[in-house]
MIVEX-96032 format. One record per residue (C-alpha): chain; x, y, z. Coordinates in steps of 0.5 Angstrom, whole numbers. Layout:
<rs>
<"A",<X,Y,Z>>
...
</rs>
This chain:
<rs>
<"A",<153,286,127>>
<"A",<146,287,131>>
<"A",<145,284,138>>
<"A",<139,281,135>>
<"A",<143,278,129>>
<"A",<148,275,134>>
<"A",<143,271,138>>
<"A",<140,268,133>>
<"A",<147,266,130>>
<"A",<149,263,137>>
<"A",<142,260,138>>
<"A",<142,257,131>>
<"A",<149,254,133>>
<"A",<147,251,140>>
<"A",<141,247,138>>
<"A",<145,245,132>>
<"A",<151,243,136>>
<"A",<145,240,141>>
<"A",<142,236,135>>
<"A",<149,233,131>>
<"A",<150,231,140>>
<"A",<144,227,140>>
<"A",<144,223,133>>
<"A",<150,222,135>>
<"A",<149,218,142>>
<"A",<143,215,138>>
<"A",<148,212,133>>
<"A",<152,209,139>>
<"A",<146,206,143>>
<"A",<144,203,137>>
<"A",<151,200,135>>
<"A",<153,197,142>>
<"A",<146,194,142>>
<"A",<142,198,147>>
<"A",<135,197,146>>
<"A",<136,190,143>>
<"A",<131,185,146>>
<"A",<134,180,151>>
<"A",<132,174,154>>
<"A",<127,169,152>>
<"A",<122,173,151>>
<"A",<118,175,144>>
<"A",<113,179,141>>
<"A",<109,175,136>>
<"A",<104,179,133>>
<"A",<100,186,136>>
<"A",<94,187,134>>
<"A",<90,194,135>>
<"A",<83,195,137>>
<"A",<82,202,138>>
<"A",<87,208,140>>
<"A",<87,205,148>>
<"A",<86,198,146>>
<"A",<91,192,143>>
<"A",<92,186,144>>
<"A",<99,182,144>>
<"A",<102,175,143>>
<"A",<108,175,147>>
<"A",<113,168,146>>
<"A",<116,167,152>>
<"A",<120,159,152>>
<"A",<114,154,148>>
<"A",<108,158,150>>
<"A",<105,164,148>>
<"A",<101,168,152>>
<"A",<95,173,149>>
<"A",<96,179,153>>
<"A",<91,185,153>>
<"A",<93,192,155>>
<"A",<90,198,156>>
<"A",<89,205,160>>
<"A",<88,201,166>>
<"A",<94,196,165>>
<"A",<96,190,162>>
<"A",<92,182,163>>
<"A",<94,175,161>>
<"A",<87,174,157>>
<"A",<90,166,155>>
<"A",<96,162,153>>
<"A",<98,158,146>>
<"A",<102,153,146>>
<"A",<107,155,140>>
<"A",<105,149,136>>
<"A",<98,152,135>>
<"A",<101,159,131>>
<"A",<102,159,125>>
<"A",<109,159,121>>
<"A",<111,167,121>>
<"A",<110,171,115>>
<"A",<118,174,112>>
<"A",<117,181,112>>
<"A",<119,185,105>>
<"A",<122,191,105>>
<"A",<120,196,101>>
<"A",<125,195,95>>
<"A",<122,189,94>>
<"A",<115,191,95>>
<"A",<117,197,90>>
<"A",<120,191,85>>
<"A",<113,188,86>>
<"A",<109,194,84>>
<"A",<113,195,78>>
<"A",<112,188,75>>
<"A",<105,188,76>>
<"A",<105,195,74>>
<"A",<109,193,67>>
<"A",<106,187,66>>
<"A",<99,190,65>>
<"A",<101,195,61>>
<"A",<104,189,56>>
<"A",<97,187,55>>
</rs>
């Protein structure tokens, strides 16, 4: 075998050991929970503004807070008490999205 073939061979396996290494301690992070939110805090809602700018609501106990961040920093535009958000929308997963179409989807085609 070529000197040139043997590296790349052994370059190859190095990051793929590398890469299956990394999945790994991803995997276990994640099933012993770090990451995981803690304590009584909560995002609410985020809302973009443009590249740099977003607005935040963030529970924390019954207040809500309207957070403003941007590239020089985070400020507390307002507080909501929690009374005055609206109930939050259940998300759907993308299955049950898909479900959706596809009924529409049949349902305009038995027209």
């Amino acid at each position: 075998m070529l000197p040139t073939t043997s590296y790349l061979v052994e370059t190859l396996v190095t990051l793929l050991a590398v890469l299956v290494v990394a999945i790994l301690v991803l995997v276990g992070a994640r099933r012993l929970g770090v990451g995981a939110p803690q304590g009584p805090l909560e995002l609410v809602g985020r809302l973009p503004l443009d590249a740099r700018r977003v607005i935040y609501l963030v529970r924390v106990g019954s207040q809500v807070l309207v957070v403003g961040a941007s590239e020089a920093g985070l400020i507390k535009l307002s507080e909501v008490t929690g009374l005055d958000l609206p109930p939050p929308t259940p998300s759907r997963s993308f299955a049950e999205v898909l479900a959706l179409v596809r009924s529409a989807r049949s349902s305009r085609e038995a027209r």
